[in-house]
C-alpha positions in Angstrom: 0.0 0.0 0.0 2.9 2.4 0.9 4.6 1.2 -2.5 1.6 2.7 -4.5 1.4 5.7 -2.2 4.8 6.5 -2.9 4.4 6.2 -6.8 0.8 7.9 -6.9 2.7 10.6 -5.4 5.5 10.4 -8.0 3.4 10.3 -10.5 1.7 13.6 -9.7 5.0 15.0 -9.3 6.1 14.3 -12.8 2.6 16.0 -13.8 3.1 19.0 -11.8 6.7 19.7 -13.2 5.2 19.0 -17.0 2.5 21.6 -16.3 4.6 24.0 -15.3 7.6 23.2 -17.4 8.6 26.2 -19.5 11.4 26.3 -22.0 13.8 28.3 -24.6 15.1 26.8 -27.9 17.2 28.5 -30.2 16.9 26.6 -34.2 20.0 26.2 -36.5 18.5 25.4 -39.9 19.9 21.7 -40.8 22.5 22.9 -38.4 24.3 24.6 -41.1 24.9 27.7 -39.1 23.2 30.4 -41.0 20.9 32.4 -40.1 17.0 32.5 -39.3 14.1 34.2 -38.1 10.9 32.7 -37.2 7.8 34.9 -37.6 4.9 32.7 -37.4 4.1 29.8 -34.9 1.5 27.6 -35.3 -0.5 24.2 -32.5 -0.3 21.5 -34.3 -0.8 17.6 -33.2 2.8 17.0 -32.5 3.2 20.8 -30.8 4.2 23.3 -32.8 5.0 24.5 -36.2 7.3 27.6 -36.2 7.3 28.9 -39.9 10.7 31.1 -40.5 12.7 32.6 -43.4 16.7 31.4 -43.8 19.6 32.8 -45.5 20.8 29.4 -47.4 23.9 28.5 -49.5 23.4 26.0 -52.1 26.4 24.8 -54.0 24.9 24.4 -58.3 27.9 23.4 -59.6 31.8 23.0 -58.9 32.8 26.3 -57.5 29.5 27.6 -58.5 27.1 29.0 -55.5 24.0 30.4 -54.9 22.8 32.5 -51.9 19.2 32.7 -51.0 16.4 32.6 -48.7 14.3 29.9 -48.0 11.2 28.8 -45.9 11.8 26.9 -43.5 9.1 24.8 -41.2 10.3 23.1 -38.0 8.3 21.0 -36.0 8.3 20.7 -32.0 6.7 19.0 -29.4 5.3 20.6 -26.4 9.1 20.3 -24.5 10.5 22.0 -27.5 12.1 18.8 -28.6 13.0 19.2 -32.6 11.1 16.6 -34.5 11.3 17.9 -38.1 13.1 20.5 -40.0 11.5 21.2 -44.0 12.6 23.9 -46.1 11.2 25.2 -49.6 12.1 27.9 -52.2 11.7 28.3 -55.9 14.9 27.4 -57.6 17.3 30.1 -58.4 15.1 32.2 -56.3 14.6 33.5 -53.0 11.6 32.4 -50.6 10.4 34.4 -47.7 7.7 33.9 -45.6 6.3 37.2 -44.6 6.4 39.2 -41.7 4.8 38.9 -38.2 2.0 36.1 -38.1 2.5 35.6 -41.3 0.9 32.3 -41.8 -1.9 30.5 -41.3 -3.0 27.0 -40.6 -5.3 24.2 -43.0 -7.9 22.7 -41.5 -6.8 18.5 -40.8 -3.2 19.5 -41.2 -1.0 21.8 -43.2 0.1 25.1 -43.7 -0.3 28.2 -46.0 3.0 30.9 -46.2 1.8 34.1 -48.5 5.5 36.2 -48.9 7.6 36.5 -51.9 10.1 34.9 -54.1 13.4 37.1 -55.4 15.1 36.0 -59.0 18.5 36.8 -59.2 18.1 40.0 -61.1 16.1 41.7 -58.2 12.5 40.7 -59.4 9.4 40.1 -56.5 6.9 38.3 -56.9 4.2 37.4 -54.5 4.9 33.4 -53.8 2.2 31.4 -51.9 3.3 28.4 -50.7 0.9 25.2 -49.5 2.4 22.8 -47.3 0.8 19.5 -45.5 1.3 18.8 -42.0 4.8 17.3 -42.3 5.8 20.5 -44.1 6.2 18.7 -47.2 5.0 21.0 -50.4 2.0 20.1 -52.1 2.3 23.7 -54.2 3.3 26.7 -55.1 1.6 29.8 -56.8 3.2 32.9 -58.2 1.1 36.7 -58.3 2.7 39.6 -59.9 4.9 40.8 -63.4 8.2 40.9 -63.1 8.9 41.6 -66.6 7.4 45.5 -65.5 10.2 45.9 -63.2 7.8 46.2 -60.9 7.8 44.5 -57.0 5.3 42.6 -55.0 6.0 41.8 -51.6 3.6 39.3 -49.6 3.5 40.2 -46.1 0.7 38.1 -44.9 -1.7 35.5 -45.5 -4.9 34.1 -43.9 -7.6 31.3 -44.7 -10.9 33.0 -45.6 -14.2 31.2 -44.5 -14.8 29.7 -48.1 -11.4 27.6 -47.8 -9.8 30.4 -49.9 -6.8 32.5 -49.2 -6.4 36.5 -48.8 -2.7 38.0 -49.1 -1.7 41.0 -48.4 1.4 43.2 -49.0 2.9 45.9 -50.9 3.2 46.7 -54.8 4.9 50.0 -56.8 3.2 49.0 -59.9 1.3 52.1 -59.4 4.8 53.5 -59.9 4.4 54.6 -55.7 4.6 51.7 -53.1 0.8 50.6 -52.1 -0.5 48.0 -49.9 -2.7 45.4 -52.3 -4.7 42.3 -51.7 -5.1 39.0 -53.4 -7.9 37.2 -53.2 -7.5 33.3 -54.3 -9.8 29.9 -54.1 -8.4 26.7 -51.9 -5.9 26.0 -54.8 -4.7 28.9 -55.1 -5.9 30.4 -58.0 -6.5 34.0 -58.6 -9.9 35.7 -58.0 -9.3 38.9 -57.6 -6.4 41.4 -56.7 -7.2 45.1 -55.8 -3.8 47.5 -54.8 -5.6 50.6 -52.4 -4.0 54.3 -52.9 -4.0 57.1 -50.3 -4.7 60.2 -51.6 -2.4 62.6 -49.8 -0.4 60.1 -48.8 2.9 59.4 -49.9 3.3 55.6 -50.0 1.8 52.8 -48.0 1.8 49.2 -47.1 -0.4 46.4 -46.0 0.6 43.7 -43.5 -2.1 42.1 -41.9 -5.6 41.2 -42.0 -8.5 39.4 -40.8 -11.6 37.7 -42.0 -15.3 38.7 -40.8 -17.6 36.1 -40.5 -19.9 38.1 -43.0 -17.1 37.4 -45.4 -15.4 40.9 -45.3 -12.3 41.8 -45.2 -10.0 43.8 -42.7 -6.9 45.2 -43.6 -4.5 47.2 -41.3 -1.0 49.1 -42.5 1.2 52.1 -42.2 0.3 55.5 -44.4 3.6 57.6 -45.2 2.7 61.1 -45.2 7.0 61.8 -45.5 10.0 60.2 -44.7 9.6 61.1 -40.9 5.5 60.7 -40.8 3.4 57.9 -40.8 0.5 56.8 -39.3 -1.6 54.0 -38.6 -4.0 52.6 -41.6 -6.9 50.2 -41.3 -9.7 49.5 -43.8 -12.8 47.3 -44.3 -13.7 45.7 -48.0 -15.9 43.4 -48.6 -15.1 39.8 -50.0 -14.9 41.5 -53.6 -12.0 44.1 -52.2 -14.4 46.6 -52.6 -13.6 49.5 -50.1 -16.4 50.3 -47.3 -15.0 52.3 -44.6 -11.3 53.4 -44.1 -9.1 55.2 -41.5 -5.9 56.6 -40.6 -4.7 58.1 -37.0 -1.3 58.9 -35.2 1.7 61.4 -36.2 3.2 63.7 -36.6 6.3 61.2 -35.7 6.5 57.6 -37.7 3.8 55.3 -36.1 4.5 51.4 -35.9 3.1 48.7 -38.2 -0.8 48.2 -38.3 -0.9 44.3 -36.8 -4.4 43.1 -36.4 -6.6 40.6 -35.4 -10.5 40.0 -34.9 -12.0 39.6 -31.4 -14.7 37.5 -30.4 -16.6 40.9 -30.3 -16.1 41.1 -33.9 -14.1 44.3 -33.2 -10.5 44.4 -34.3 -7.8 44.5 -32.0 -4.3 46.7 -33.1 -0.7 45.9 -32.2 1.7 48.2 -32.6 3.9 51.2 -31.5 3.4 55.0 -31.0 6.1 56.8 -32.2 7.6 59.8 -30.3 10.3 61.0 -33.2 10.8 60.3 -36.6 12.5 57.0 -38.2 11.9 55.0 -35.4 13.9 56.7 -33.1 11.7 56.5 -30.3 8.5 55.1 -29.6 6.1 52.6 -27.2 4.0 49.5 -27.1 0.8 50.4 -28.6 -3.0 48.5 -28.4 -5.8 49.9 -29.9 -9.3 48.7 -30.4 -11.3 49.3 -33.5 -15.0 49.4 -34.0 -15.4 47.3 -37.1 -18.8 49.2 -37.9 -16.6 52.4 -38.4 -13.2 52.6 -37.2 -13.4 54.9 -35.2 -11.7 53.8 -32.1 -13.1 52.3 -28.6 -10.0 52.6 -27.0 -6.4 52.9 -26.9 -2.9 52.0 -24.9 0.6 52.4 -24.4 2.8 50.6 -22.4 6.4 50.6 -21.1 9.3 52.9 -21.3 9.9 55.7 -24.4 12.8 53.9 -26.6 14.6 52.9 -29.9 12.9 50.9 -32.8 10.5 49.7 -29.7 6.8 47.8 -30.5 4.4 45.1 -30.4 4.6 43.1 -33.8 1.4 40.3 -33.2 -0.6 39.3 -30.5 -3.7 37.0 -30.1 -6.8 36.9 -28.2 -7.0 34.1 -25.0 -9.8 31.7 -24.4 -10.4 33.9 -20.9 -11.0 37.1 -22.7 -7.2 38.9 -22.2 -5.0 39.7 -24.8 -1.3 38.6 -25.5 1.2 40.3 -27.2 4.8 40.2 -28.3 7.4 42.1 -29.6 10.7 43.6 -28.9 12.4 46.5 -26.0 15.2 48.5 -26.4 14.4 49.9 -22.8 18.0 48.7 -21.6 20.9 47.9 -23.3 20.6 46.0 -26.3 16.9 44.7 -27.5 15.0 41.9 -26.0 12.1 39.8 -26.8 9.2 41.3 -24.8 5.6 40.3 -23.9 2.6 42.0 -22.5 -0.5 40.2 -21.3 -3.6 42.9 -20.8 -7.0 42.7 -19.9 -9.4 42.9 -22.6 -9.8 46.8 -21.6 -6.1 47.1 -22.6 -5.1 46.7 -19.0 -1.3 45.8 -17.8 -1.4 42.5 -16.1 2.2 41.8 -16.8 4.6 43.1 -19.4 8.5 41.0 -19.3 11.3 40.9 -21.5 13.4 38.0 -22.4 17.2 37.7 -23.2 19.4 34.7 -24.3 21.7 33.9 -21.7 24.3 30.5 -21.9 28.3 29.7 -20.6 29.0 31.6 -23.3 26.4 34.7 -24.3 25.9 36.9 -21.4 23.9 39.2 -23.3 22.2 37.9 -26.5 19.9 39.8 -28.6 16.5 38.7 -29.5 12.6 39.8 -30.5 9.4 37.8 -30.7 7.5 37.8 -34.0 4.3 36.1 -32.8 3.0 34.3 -30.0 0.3 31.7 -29.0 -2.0 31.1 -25.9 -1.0 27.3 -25.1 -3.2 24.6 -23.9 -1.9 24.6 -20.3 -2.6 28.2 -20.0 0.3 30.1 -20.6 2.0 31.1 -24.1 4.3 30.6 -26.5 6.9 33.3 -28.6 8.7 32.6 -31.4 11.1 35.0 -33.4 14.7 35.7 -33.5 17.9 35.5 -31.3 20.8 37.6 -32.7 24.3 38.5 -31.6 25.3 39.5 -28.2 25.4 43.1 -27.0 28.4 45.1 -28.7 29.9 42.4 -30.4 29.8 39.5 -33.1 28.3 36.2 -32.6 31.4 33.9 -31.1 32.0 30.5 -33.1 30.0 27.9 -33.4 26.7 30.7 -32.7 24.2 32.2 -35.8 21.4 34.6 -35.7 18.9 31.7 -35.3 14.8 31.2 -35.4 14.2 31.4 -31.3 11.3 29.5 -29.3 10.1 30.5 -25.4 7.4 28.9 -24.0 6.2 30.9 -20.7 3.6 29.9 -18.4 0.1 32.5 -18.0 2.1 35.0 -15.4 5.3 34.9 -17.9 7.0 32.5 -16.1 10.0 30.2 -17.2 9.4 28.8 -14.1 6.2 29.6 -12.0 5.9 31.9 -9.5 8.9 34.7 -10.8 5.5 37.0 -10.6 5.8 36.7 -7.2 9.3 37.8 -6.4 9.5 41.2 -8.3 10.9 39.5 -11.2 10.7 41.7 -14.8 13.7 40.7 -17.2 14.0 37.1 -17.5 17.4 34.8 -19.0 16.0 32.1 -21.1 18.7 29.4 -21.2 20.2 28.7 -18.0 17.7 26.7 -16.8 20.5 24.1 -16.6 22.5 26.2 -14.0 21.0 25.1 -11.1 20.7 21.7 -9.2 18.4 21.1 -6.2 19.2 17.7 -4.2 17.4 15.6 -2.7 14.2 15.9 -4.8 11.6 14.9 -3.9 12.6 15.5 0.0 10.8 14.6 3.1 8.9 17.3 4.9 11.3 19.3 7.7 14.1 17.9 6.0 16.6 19.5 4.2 18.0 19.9 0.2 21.2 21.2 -1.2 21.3 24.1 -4.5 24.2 24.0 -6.3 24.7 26.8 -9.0 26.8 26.4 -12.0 26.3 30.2 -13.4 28.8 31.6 -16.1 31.2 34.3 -15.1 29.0 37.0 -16.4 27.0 36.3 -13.8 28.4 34.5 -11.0 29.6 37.7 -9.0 26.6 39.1 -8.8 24.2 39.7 -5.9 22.1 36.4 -5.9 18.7 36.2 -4.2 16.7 32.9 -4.0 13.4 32.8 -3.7 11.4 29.9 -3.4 7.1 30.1 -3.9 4.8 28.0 -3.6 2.3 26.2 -5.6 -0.6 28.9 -4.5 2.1 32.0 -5.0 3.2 32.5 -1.5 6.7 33.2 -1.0 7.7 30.8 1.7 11.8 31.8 1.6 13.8 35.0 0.4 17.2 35.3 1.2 20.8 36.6 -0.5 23.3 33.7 -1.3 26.7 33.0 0.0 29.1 31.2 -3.0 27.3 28.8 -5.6 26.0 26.2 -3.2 23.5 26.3 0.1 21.7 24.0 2.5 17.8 25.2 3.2 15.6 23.2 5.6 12.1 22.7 4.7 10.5 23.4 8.4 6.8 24.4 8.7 6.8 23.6 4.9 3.7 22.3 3.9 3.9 18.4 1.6 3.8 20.0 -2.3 4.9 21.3 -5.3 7.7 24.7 -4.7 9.1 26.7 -7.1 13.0 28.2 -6.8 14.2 31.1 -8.5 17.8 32.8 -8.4 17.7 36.6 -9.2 20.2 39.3 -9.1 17.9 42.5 -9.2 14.8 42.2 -11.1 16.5 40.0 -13.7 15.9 35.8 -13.1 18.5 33.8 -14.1 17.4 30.8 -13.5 14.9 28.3 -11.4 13.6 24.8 -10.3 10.7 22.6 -9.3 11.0 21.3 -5.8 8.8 18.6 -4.4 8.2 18.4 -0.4 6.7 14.6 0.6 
C-alpha cells in the first residue's frame, strides 16, 4: 500500500513539473549555421509548427554557389524537442515567408505561407506556398509581373471562411509603393487582386488582415505622409475588395506597423507602437481597439518605457478574454524579446522581457515575431535571437529562429511574478541543481549553482514560492551552493528562483513529501 502511495505521489510530481515546465530553444536550420528568423508559430498535433525565413547557400555546380532565402518549417513537441526540420524555395530564387503572423493554418493539417520569391536579377513576386502537415510542399503559386520591373512583396496571408486565401502586401506597380490584396480559391488560383492608394499620402503598405464572419475583409497598414510621418491605416472591403470604410490616425512622428486581429466581439484589436520621433527613433508599445462598424476607435494604450525601434509586432486573443502580445524593447541595453499580457480593456497585467543567456552569451539579442496562448494556460513566442550586446556572434553561434514557451504569469518557471521579477534569461535553466528531490517534509535539500562568469559575481537572491504563490523563503546567497531546511513547509509542489535584481537567471521545481 505504501509502494503505491509513494508512486501515486511520483506520479503527480512528474505532472506537476510537465504543467509547469517552460522552455527556450534557439533553431539552427539543418545545423548549417546560417541564419533564421521565425515569424509565425503555429498548434499542431505534434506541438508546434514555427514557420521562418533562412539565408541558405546552395552549391549548383563546382565552385559555382548560390545565396538565398528559403522557408523553412520546424516542428516541436510541447518540451521544444525538434522533431522535423523542411525547407522550400523556388529554384534560383529566394523564398520568404512574410512578416509577423504571417501564416496561417489548414484545417486537418497543413500550412499556408503568403511572402515573396526574389530572381536573381532583383524581381518580386508574391509566392504562396501550400504545405501539408509534415511541411512537405503540395504547391506553389506565383502573383505579380516581373517583366514591368515592378515589386510585389507578400507580407501576410490568412484562410478566408470559403477555404480560400487573402494575401496582403505591398506593390509599386502604381509606380508609388501601395498596400494590395489577393484574393485566391483553396488552390490557389487567382480571384481577384485590388492594390488601395492614399490620396495625400505618400506611399503605404499592407501587413495584416482578418476575415469577418460576413465574409469581409480587414486590412490594417502604415500610411507615409514623409519620410519622418506615418501613421496608422486600417480598412474594411468586402469579400470583392471593394472598399467600405477606411481610416488613418497617429503622427506627426512615424507610427509602428498596423498588426491586427479580430475579437470575439467582432471588433478588431491593433498591435503596434506610438512613435515619439521620426525613423523610429523613439517610440512605445501600442494597443488599440477598432469598432469594425466604423473605425473609429473604442480605446487605446501604451505601455512601457519611451525607446529605440521599440513595439508590439502580433498578438492574439485568450480563451479567458485577455489579450497577449509580443514584440521587442530596447528599454536597456541591447533589444530583448518582450511580452505583454492585458485585460481585454487594454489593461497591464504583466509586461517582461526576455534575453538569451548560456556559458557563453551573457547578453544575447533577440525579439518575438508572434506568440500563441498554449493549452496549459500560458504562451508561446517565437522570433529571433541575434548576436550579443556590442559584439559578433562567437564560433559555433548564428542569428537563429528562437522559441520560449512561458507559463500564464510569464513565467520560465512559476511563480517569478511573485518575487519582483521583470527581465528574465532564457537558457540557463540548466545552471541550477536542487538535491534531494523529492525530499521529506522538515528535511533538508542542497542548490548547487553552475552560473557563467558574467553572472556568477553578482548579488544572488533565491526565492522559493509555492504552488498557490506565496513566498515561503527569500534570502541573499553565500558562494554557488546552500543547505535550506524545509521546516513548517507544507507536503507539495515549490518553485525556486535565483535573481540578481529584477532580472531571473534561473529556477527549479522542488517537491516536499
Amino acid at each position: 500500500m505504501m509502494m503505491r502511495s509513494a508512486l501515486f505521489f511520483v506520479s503527480l510530481f512528474i505532472e506537476a513539473l510537465a504543467m509547469g515546465q517552460g522552455f527556450n530553444e534557439r533553431f539552427d536550420g539543418f545545423g548549417w549555421g546560417y541564419p533564421q528568423t521565425g515569424f509565425n508559430i503555429e498548434r499542431n498535433e505534434l506541438g508546434y509548427c514555427v514557420i521562418s525565413t533562412s539565408y541558405d547557400i546552395d552549391s549548383l555546380g563546382p565552385d559555382f554557389f548560390l545565396t538565398h532565402y528559403s522557408v523553412l518549417l520546424s516542428n516541436i513537441n510541447d518540451q521544444g524537442v525538434l522533431l522535423s526540420e523542411n525547407r522550400a524555395y523556388r529554384s534560383l530564387h529566394s523564398s520568404t515567408a512574410g512578416w509577423a503572423n504571417c501564416c496561417d493554418t489548414i484545417p486537418g493539417g497543413g500550412y499556408i505561407v503568403g511572402g515573396a520569391r526574389e530572381a536573381t536579377d532583383g524581381s518580386d513576386e508574391v509566392y504562396l506556398m501550400r504545405f501539408d502537415a509534415n511541411g512537405d510542399t503540395l504547391w506553389t503559386r506565383v502573383f505579380g509581373d516581373p517583366t514591368l520591373n515592378r515589386f510585389w512583396i507578400g507580407r501576410q496571408v490568412k484562410r478566408t471562411h470559403d477555404g480560400g486565401f487573402l494575401i496582403v502586401g505591398t506593390t509599386d506597380q502604381l509606380t508609388q509603393s501601395w498596400g494590395f490584396a489577393i484574393r485566391t480559391d483553396a488552390n490557389g488560383q487567382e480571384l481577384w487582386t485590388e492594390i488601395y492608394p492614399w490620396s495625400g499620402f505618400q506611399s503605404s503598405g499592407i501587413i495584416s488582415s482578418a476575415v469577418d464572419p460576413s465574409g469581409d475583409l480587414f486590412m490594417g497598414g502604415t500610411l507615409n505622409l514623409s519620410n519622418t510621418n506615418s501613421e496608422h491605416c486600417l480598412q474594411r472591403t468586402n469579400e470583392n475588395g471593394e472598399v467600405l470604410w477606411r481610416t488613418s490616425w497617429g503622427g506627426p512622428d512615424d507610427e509602428g506597423a498596423t498588426q491586427i486581429i479580430q475579437l470575439a466581439d467582432g471588433h478588431i484589436l491593433v498591435f503596434s507602437a506610438r512613435g515619439y520621433a521620426a525613423d523610429g527613433e523613439a517610440s512605445r508599445h501600442y494597443q488599440a481597439k477598432i469598432d469594425s462598424a466604423d473605425g473609429s476607435i473604442i480605446w487605446d494604450r501604451e505601455y512601457g518605457e519611451i525607446a529605440y525601434s521599440t513595439g508590439l509586432f502580433a498578438g492574439k486573443e485568450t480563451p479567458t478574454g485577455d489579450l497577449i502580445a509580443c514584440g521587442v524593447t530596447y528599454a536597456e541595453e541591447g533589444q530583448k524579446g518582450l511580452l505583454l499580457r492585458t485585460n481585454s480593456q487594454g489593461d497591464s497585467l504583466w509586461m517582461r522581457s526576455y534575453y538569451y543567456q548560456d556559458e557563453v552569451i551573457s547578453n544575447g539579442q533577440g525579439r518575438f515575431y508572434d506568440v500563441l496562448p498554449t493549452p496549459d494556460g500560458g504562451f508561446i513566442a517565437a522570433g529571433a535571437v541575434y548576436n550579443p550586446v556590442g559584439g559578433p556572434n562567437p564560433p559555433g553561434y548564428s542569428q537563429d529562429t528562437w522559441v520560449v514557451k512561458v507559463d500564464a504569469d510569464g513565467c520560465i518557471v512559476p511563480g517569478c511574478n511573485g518575487v519582483g521579477i521583470t527581465e528574465q534569461a532564457t537558457n540557463l535553466k540548466d545552471a541550477l541543481t536542487i538535491f534531494p528531490n523529492p525530499v521529506a517534509q522538515g528535511g533538508s535539500f542542497t542548490i548547487a549553482l553552475d552560473l557563467p562568469p558574467s553572472v556568477a559575481n553578482n548579488e544572488l537572491q533565491l526565492s522559493v514560492v509555492a504552488s498557490d504563490g506565496r513566498v515561503v523563503l527569500s534570502q541573499s546567497l553565500q558562494g554557488i551552493a546552500a543547505v535550506i531546511t524545509t521546516t513548517n513547509w507544507a507536503s507539495g509542489l515549490y518553485h525556486l528562483h535565483i535573481s540578481t535584481g529584477t532580472k531571473w537567471l534561473t529556477g527549479g521545481n522542488l517537491v516536499v513529501e
